[in-house]
Backbone as a ProteinNet text record, in pm:
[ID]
protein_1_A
[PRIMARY]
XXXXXXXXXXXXXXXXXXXXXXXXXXXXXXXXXXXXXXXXXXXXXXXXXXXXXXXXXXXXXXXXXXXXXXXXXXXXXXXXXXXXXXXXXXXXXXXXXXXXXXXXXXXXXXXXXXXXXXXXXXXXXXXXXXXXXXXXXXXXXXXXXXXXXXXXXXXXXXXXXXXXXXXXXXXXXXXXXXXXXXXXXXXXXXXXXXXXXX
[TERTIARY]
84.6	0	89.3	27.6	168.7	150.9	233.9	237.1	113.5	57.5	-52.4	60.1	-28	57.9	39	153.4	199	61.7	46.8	-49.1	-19.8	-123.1	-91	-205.4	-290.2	-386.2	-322	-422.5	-411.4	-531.1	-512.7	-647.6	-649.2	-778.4	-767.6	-847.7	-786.5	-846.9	-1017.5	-1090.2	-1217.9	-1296.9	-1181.7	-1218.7	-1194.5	-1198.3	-1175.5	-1043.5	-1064	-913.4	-908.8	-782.5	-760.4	-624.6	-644.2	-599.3	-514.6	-368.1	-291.9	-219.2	-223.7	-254.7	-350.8	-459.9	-580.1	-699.2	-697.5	-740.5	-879.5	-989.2	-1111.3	-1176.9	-1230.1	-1277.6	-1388.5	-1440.5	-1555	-1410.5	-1343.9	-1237.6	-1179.1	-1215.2	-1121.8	-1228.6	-1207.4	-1235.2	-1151	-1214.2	-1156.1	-1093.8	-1116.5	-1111.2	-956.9	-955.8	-828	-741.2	-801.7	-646.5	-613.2	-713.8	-640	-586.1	-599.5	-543	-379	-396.4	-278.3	-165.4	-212	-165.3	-99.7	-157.5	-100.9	-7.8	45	89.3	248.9	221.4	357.8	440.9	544.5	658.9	721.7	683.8	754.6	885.5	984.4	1107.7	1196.3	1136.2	1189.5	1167.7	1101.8	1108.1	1273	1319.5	1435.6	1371.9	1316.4	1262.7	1264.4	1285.7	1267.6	1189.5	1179.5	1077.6	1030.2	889.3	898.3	753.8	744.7	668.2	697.7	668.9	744.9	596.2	663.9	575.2	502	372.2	322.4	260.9	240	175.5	42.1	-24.9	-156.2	-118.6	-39.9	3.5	50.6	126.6	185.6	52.7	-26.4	-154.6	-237	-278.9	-326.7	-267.4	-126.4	-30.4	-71.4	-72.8	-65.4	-220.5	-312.8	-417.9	-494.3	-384.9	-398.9	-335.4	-219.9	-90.3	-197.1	-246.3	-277.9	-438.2	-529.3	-657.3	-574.9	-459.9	-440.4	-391.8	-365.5	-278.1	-365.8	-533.8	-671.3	-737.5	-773.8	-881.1	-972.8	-1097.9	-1232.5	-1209.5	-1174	-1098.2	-1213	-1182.7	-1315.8	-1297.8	-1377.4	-1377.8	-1339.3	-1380	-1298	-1162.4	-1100.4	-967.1	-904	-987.5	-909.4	-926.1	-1035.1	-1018.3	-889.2	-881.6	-754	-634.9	-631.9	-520.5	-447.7	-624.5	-578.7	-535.1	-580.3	-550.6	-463.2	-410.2	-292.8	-128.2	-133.7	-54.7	-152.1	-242	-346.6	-260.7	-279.7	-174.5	-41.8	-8.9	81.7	36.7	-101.5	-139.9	-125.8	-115.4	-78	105.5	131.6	245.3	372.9	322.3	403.8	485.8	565.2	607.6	761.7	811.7	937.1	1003.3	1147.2	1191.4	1248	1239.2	1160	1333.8	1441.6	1547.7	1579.8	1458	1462.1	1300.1	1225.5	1129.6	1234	1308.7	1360.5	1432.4	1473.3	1574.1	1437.7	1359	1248.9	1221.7	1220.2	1189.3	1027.9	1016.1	820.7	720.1	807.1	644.2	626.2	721.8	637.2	453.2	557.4	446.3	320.1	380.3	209.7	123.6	197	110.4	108.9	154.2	20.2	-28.5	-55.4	-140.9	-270.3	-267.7	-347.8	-421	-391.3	-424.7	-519	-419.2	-503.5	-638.3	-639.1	-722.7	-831.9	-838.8	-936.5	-955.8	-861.3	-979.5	-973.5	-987.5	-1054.5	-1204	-1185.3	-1313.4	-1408.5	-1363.6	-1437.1	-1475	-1422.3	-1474	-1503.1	-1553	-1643.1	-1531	-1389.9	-1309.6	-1279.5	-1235.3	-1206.6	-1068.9	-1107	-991.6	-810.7	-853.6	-677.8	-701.6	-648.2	-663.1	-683.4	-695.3	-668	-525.4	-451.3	-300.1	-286	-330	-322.8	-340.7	-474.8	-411.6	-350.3	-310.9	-236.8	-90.4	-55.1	49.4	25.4	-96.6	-94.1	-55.3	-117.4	-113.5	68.7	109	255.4	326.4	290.2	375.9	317.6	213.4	182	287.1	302.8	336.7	515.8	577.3	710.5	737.2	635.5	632.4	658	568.7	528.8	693.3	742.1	864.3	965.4	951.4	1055.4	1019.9	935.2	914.4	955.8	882.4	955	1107.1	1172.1	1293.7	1399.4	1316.1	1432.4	1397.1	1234.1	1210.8	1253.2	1224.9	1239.5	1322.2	1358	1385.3	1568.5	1621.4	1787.1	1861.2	1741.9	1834.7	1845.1	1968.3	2010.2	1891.2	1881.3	1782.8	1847.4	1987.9	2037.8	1997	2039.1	2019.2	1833.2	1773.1	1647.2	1588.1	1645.7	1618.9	1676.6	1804.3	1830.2	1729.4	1691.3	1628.4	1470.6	1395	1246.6	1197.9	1316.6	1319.3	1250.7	1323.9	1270.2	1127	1048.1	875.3	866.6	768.4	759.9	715.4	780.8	775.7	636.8	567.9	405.8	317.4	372.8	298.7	312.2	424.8	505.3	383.9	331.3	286.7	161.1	171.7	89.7	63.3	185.5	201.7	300.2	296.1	348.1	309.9	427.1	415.5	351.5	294.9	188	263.1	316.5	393.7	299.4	222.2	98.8	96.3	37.1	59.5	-39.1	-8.9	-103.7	-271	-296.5	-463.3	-500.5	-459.3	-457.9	-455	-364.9	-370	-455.3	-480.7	-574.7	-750.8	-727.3	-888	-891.8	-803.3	-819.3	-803.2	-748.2	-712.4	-871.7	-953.6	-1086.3	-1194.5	-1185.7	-1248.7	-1256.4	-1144.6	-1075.3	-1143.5	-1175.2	-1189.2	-1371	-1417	-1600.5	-1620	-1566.3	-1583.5	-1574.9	-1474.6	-1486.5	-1623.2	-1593.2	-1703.4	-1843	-1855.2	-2035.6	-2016.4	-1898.5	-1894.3	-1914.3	-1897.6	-1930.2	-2041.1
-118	0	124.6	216.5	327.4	467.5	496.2	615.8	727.3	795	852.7	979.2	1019.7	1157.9	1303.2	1339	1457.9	1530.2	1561.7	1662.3	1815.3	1831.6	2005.1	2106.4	2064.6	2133.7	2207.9	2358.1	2369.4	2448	2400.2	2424.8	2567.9	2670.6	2795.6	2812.9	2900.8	2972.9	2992.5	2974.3	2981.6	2836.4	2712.7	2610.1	2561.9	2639.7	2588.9	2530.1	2414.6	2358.8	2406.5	2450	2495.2	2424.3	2435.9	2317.4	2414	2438.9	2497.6	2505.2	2355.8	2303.6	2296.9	2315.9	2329.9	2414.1	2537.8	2625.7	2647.2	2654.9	2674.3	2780.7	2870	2987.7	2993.6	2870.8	2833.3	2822.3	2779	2780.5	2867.6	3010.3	3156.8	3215.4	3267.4	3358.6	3483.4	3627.1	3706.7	3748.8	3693.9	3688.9	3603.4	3487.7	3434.7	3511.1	3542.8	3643.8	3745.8	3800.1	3965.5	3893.3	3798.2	3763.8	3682.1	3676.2	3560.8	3671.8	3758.9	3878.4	3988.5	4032.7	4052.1	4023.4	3880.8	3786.8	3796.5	3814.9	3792.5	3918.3	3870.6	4021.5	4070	4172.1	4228.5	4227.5	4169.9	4212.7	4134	4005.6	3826.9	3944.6	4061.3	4125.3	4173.5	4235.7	4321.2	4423.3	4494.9	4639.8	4689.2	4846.1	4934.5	4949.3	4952.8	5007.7	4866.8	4884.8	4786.3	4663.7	4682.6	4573.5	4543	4420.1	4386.6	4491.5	4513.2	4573.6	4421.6	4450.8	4346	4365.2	4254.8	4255.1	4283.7	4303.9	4360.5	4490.1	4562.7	4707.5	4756.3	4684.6	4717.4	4693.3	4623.6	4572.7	4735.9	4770.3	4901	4981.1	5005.8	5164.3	5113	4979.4	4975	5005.5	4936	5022.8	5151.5	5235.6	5391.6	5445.8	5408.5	5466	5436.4	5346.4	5299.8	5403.9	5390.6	5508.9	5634.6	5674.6	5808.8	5855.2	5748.3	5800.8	5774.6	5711.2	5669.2	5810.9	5888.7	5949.8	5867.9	5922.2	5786.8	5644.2	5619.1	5495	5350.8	5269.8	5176.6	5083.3	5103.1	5036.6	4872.1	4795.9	4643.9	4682.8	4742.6	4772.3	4819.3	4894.1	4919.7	4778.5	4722	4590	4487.5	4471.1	4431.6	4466	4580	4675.1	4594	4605.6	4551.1	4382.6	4298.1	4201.5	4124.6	4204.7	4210.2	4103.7	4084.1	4015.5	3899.9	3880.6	3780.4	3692.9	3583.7	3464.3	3449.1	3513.3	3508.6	3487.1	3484.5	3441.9	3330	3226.5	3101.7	3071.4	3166.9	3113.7	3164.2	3282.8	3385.3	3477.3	3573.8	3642.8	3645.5	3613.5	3607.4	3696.1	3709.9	3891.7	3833.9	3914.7	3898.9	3800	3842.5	3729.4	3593.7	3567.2	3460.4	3365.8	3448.7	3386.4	3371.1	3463.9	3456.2	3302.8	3297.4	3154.1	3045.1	3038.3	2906.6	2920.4	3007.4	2941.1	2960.2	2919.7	2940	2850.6	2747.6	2690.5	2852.7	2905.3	2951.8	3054.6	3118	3197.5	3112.4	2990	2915.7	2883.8	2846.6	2871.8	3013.3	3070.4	3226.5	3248.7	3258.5	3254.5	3188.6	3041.9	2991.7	3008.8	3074.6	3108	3264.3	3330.5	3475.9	3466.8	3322.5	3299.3	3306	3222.9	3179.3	3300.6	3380.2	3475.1	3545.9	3596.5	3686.7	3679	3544.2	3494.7	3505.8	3455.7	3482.2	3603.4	3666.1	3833.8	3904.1	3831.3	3897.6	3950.9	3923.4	3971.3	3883.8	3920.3	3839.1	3755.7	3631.1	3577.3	3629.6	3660.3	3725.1	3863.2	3963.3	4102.3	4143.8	4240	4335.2	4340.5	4328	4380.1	4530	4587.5	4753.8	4774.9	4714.7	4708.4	4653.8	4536.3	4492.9	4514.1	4608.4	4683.5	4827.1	4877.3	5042.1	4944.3	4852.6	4805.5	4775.2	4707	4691	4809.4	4958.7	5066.2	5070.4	5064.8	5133.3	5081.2	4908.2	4828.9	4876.5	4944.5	4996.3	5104.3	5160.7	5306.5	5235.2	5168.7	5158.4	5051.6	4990.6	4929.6	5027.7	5170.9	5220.9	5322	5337.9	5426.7	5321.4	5162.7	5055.5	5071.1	5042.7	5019	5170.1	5299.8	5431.6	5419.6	5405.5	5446.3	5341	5236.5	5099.3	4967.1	4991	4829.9	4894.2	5001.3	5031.1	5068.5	5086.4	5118.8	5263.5	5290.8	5450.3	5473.1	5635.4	5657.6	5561.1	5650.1	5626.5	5420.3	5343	5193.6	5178.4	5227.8	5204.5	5256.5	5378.2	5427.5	5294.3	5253	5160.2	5011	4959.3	4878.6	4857.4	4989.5	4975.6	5103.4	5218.9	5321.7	5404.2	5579.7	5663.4	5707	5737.3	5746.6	5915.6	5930.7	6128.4	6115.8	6279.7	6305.8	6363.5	6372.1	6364.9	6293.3	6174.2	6056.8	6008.6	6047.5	6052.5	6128.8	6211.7	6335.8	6272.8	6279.8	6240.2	6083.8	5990.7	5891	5871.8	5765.4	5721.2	5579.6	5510.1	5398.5	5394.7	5345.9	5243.6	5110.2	5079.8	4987.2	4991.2	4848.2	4828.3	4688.1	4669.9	4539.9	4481.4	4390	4262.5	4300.6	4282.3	4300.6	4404.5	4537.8	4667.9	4642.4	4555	4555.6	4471.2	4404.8	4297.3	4362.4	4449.3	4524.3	4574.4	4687	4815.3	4736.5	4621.5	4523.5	4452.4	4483.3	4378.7	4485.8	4643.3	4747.2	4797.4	4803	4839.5	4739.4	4620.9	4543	4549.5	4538	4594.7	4696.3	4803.3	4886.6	4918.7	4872.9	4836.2	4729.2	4639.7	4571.7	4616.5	4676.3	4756.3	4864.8	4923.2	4995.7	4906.9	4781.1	4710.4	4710.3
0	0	0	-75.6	-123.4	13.9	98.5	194	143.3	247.8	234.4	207.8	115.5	92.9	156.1	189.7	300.9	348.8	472.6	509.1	435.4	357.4	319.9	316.8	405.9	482.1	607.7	663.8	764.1	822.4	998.8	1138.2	1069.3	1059.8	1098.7	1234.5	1334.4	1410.4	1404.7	1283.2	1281.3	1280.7	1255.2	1266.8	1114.3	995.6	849.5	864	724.6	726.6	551.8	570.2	456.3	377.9	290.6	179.9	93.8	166.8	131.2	-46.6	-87.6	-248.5	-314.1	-270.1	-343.6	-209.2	-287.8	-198.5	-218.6	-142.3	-215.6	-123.6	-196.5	-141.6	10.8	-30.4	111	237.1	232.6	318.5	345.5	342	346.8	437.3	534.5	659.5	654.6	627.5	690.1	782.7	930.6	1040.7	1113	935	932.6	894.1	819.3	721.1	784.3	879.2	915.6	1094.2	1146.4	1259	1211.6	1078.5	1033.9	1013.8	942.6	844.5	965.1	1077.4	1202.8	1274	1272.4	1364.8	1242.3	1099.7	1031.7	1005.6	1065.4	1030.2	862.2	860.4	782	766.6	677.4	691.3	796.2	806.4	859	1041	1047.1	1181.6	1180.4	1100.3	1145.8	1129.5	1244	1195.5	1389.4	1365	1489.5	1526.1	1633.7	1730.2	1815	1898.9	2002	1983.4	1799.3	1779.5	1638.9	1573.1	1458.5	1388.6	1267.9	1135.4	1056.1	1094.5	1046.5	873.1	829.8	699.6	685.6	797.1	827.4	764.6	905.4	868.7	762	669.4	558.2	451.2	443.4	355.7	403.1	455	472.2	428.7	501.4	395.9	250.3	170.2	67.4	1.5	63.3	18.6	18.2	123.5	146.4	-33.9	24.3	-85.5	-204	-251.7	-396	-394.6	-298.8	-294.3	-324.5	-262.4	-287.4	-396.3	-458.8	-619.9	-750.3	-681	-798.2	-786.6	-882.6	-894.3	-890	-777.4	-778.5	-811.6	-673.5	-663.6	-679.5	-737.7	-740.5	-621.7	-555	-401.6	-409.9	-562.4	-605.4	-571.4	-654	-645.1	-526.6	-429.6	-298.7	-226	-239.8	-152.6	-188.4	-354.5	-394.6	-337.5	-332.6	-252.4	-125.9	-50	95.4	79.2	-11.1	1.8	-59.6	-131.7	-190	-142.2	-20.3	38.6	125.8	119.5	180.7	203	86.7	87.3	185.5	220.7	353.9	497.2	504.1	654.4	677.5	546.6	602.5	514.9	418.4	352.9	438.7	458.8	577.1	449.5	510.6	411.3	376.5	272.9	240.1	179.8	153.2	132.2	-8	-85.9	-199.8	-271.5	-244.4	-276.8	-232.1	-118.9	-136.1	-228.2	-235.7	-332.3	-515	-493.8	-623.6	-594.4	-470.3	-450.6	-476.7	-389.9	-394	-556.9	-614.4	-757.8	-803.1	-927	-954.7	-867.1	-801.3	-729.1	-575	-570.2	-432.4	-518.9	-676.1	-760.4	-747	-792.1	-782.2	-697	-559.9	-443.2	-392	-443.4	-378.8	-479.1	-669.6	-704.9	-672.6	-645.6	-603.3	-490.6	-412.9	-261.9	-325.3	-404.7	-418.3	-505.9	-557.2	-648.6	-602.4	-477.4	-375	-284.7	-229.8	-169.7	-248.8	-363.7	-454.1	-483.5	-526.9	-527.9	-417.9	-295.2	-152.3	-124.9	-181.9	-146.5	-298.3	-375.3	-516	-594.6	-586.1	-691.1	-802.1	-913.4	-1028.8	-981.7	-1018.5	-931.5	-1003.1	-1092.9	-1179.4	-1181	-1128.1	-1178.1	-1265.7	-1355.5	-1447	-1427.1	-1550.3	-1529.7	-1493.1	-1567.2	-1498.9	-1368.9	-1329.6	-1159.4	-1063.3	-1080.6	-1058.2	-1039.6	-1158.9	-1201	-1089.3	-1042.7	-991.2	-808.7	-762.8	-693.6	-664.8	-774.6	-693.4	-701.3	-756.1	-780.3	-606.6	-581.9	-447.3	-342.1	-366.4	-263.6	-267.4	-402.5	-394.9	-330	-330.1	-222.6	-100.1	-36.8	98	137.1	62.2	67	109.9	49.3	46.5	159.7	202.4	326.3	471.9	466.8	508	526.7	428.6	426.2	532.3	473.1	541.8	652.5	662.4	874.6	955.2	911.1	1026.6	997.2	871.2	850.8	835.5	873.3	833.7	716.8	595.8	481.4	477.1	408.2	363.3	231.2	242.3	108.1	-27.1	-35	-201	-177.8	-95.9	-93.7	-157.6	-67.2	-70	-222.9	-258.7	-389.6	-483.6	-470.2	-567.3	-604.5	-450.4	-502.9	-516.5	-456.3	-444.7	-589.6	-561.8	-647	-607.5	-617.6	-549.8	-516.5	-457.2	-500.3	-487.9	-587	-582.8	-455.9	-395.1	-300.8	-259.8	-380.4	-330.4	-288.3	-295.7	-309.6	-163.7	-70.2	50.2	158.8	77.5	214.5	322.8	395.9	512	568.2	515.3	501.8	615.5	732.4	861.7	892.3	924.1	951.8	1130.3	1128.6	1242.5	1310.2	1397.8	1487.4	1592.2	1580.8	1700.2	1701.8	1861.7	1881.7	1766.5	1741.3	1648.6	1663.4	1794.7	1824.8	1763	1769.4	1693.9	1550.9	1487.6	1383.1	1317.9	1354.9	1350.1	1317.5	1428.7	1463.7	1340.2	1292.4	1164.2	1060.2	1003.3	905.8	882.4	990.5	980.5	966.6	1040	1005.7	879.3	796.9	671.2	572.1	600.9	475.2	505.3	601.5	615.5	583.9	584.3	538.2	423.2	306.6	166.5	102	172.6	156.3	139.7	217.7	247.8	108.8	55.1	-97.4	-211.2	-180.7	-296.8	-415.8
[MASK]
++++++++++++++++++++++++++++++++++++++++++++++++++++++++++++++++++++++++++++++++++++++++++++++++++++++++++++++++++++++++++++++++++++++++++++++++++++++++++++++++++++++++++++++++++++++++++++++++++++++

């Protein structure tokens, strides 16, 4: 009889088991993602101050940054925004040279994962390339405000590898270092509140 093959499910906190290789949208909880999305550090947690920068927190700057640079922003697309890094509540988040190291399967399991909560929350499960595209200009900003305040890089470093962002795009923009629960709360306020624009 041939070995049962590997467990690649996992418990969520809401009780779903989610099927990390084959992801299906009935299996996606909000409640998972913004408690998962909380709990993971930004930046493997090399960052200042006296709580790690979570991917909650950074999923918000990114859907601020990306509302503020849409004339009449389509409330699909800000939810995209925020969920933009979803797939990491259970994949966790990796810095981006070493996804280049893991190679195309890590691409395929978070496509697959984003597929599924897109769907769970009324989005097309593949973007629009254009937004998709305004979305990661946003997520290079918020990298690079990341990188000067908390995570140790010099501008000219940070300019080299995220690339400079107009300095308009900068204004009234501050990183947030809060415990998890905090982030957790505004990460779950933020996405009901899009939601109800739908």
């Amino acid at each position: 009889m041939p070995p049962a093959p590997p467990r690649a499910w996992q418990r969520m906190l809401s009780g779903r088991r989610l099927d990390l290789l084959d992801p299906t949208p009935v299996d996606i909880e909000i409640e998972d993602i913004a408690h998962g999305l909380a709990f993971v550090a930004r930046w493997n947690g090399q960052t200042m101050g006296d709580w790690p920068y979570s991917v909650a927190e950074h999923s918000l700057l990114v859907e601020r940054i990306f509302s503020q640079s849409t004339k009449q922003p389509d409330p699909r697309w800000q939810l995209a925004a925020l969920l933009h890094d979803a797939p990491e509540y259970v994949i966790g988040d990796m810095i981006s040279p070493v996804k280049a190291a893991v190679g195309p399967g890590y691409g395929t399991l978070d496509a697959r994962l984003s597929a599924a909560i897109h769907i769970r929350f009324g989005l097309p499960a593949v973007l629009p390339v254009a937004i998709k595209r305004k979305i990661k200009a946003a997520d290079k900003v918020s990298a690079w405000l990341e990188a000067t305040q908390i995570a140790g890089f010099s501008e000219p470093e940070a300019n080299r590898f995220f690339g400079r962002p107009d300095p308009d795009m900068l204004q009234g923009l501050a990183l947030n270092l809060t415990p998890p629960a905090d982030a957790r709360a505004r990460f779950l306020a933020r996405h009901a509140e899009l939601l109800k624009q739908l």
